[in-house]
N, C-alpha and C positions, 0 to 999 in steps of 0.2 A: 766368689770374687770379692777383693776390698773395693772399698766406696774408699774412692779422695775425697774427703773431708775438707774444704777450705775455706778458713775464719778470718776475719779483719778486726784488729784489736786498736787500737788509739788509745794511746794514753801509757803515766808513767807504773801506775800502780799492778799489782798481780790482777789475774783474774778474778772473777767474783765465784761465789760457791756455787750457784745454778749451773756456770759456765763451766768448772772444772768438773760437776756432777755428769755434763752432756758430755765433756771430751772422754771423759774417762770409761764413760759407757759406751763411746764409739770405739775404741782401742781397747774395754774387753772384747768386743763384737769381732775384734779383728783389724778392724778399717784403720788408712792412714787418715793423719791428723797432721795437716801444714796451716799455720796463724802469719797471715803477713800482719805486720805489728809496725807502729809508729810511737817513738816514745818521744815527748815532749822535750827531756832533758838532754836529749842530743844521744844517748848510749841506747847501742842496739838491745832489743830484748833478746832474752833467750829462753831455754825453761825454766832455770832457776829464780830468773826475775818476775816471767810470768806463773811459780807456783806449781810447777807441771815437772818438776824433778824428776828424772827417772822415768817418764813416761813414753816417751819416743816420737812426743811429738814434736815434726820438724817447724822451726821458728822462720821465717824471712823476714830479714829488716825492708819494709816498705820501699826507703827509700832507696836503698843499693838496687834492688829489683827494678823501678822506673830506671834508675840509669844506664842499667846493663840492659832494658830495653830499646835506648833509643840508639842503639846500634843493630842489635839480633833482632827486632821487630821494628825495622824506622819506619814499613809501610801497614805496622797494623796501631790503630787509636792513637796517632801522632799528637793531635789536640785536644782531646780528654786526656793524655797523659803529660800535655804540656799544661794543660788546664790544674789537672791532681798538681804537679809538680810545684805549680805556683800556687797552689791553695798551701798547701806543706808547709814552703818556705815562709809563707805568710803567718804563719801559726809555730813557727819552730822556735823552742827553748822557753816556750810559755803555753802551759794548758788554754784557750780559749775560753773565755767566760760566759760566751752563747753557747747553750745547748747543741742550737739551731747547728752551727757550725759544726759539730762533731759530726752532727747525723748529713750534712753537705758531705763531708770528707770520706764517711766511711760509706753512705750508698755511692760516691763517685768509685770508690776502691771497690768496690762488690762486682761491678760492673764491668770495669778493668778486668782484674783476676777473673770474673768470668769468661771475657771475652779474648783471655790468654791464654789459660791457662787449664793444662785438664784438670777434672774434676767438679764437684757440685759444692760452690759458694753457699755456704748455710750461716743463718743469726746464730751468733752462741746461744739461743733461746732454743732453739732447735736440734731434736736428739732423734733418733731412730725410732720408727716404730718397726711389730713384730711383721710388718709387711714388706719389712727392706727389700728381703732375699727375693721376693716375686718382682721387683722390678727394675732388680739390678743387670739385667739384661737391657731392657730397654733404654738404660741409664747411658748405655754405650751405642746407640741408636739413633737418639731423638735428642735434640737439646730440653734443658729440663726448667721448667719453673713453677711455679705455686702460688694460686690464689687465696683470698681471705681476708674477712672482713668486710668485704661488700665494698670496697673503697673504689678500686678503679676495673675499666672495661677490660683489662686483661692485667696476667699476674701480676705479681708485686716481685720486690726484689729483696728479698728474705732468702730466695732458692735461686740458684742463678748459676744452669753450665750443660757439661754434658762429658762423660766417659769416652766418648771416640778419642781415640788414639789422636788420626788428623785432626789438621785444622777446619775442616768442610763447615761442619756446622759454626763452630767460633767464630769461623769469619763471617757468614753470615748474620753473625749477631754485630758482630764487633763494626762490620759497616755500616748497618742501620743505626746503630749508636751515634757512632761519629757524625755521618750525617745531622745526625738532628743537635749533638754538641755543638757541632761546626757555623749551624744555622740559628744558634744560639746563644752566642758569643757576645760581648758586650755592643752594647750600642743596638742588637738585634733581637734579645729576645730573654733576656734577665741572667743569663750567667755573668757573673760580674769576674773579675780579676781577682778580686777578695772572695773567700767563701763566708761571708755576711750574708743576712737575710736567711730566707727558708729557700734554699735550691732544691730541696731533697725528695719534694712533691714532682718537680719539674722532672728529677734525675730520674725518678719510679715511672714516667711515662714513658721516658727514652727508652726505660728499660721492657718497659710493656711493647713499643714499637718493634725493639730488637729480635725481642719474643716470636713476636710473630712472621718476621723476616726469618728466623731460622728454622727452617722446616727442612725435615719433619720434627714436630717438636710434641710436648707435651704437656697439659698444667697436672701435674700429679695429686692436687689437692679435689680433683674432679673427674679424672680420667683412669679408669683400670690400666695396668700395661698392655692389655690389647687396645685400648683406646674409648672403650663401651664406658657403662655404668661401673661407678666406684662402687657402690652399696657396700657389696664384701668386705670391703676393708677399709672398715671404722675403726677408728682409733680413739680410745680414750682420751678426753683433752679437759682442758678447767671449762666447766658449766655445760658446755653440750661436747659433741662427739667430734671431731675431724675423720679426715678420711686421706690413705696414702700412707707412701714407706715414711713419713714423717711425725716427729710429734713437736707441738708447738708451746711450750709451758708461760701460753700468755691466753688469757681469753682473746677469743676472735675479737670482738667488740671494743676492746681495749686497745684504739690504735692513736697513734701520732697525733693524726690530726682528727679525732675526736675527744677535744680537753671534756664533752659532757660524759660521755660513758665513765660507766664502772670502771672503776683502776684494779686492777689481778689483784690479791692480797698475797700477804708470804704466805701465810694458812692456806691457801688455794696452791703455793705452788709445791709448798710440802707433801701437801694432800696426795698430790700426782707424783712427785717423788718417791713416795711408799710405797705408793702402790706400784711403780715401776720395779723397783727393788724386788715388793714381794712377788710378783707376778710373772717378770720377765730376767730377772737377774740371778735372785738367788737360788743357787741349787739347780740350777737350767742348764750348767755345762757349758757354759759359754767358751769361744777360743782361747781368749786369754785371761784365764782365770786370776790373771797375779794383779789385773790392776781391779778385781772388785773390791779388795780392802780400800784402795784411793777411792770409791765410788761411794762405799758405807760411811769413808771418812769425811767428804762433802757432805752426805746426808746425816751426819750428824750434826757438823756446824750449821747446818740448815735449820734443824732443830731446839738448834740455840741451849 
């Protein structure tokens, strides 16, 4: 089975090299690859803008998608997507000089697309592990998400969706969301009109909420596809192991809001790169052998 793959990108420039290293190893793997994308300069991204030439992976301009929402979906995430919409416009034709603000915009968009859209919303930091294939049944079962880093009581939103065909589980996500968007709205509870400040702590709980609203669900970062003990399937990751059809090319400990932890180094994320290369790419037979030249070609710029 392919995995939908779907990535939220902000901003005018291509991707980065870790980022076209992970698409490009999802699309030898076989799997589809859709990036809803917001470009500051007002012109839609495509592949060629975002570096992905020839790959097949499908682009969505952000904002055309809200809009042709608020007719085909007017009774699903009406005020997170009037919320996204007015964060957008607030930020359009000029990159935003907070940080803060990209990371408001893009976990509000994670959450959206997940709660729309089929498919499993992933960080471009996030690439396949050699566990996919065991739980890509369940992937079309359970809604999906992934813990790590010790930060909050249920997942994060780095992993955010689920393979069902229907909307069954999505809407269960997508209404616990709104709910708490809804109850959260200015004057009531810090989502302001601007996406100023750190909303992105706030949005990761909503998302934890949703989480758990959508059942049967799953956190994969802790759970086998039966649901038991993950043990079996460790995955290689920087400094210790993970576990799941996922790999994470950030150390666990290296998160947002811990400015004190270790920062990942490129050396750490090379390190894992090669090793993915030599271990699981090359010479493996992969489906679509034509894009691991683009994959050696990332891990050379990586290499510097």
């Amino acid at each position: 089975m392919a995995v939908k793959v779907n990535h939220v990108w902000f901003g005018d420039d291509p991707l980065g090299t870790l980022d076209k290293f992970n698409i490009y190893t999802w699309r030898a793997l076989g799997h589809e690859v859709t990036i809803y994308a917001h470009r500051w300069n007002g012109t839609p991204h495509d592949e060629a803008s975002l570096g992905l030439s020839g790959s097949g992976v499908k682009v969505e301009n952000l904002s055309t998608i809200l809009a042709e929402d608020d007719n085909k979906r007017k009774a699903t995430l009406p005020e997170t997507r009037a919320l996204l919409k007015g964060w957008i416009e607030a930020t359009n034709k000029e990159k935003p000089l907070e940080t803060d603000v990209i990371y408001n915009l893009v976990d509000l968009t994670k959450s959206y697309i997940g709660g729309t859209c089929q498919g499993i919303v992933l960080d471009l930091k996030v690439g396949p592990s050699p566990h996919l294939a065991a739980y890509e049944e369940v992937f079309k079962q359970k809604f999906v998400s992934y813990s790590r880093g010790g930060n909050t009581v249920a997942p994060e939103n780095q992993c955010i969706g689920t393979m069902q065909e229907a909307d069954t589980l999505r809407s269960k996500y997508a209404e616990r969301f709104e709910l708490k968007v809804t109850a959260n709205r200015d004057g009531h509870g810090g989502l302001s009109t601007t996406p100023t400040g750190r909303h992105f702590g706030l949005i990761t709980s909503f998302h934890g909420q949703g989480f758990i609203a959508a059942k049967p669900n799953i956190d994969v970062a802790i759970q086998a596809p039966d649901g038991g003990a993950v043990g079996q399937y460790q995955v290689k990751e920087i400094r210790r192991p993970g576990h799941g059809p996922f790999r994470v090319f950030k150390a666990s400990e290296d998160q947002t809001n811990k400015s004190s932890a270790e920062k990942t180094t490129p050396e750490e994320v090379l390190e894992l790169c090669l090793y993915v290369w030599d271990n699981e790419l090359e010479g493996k037979n992969v489906p679509n052998e034509k894009f691991l030249d683009n994959v050696k070609e990332a891990l050379k710029a990586l290499s510097g």
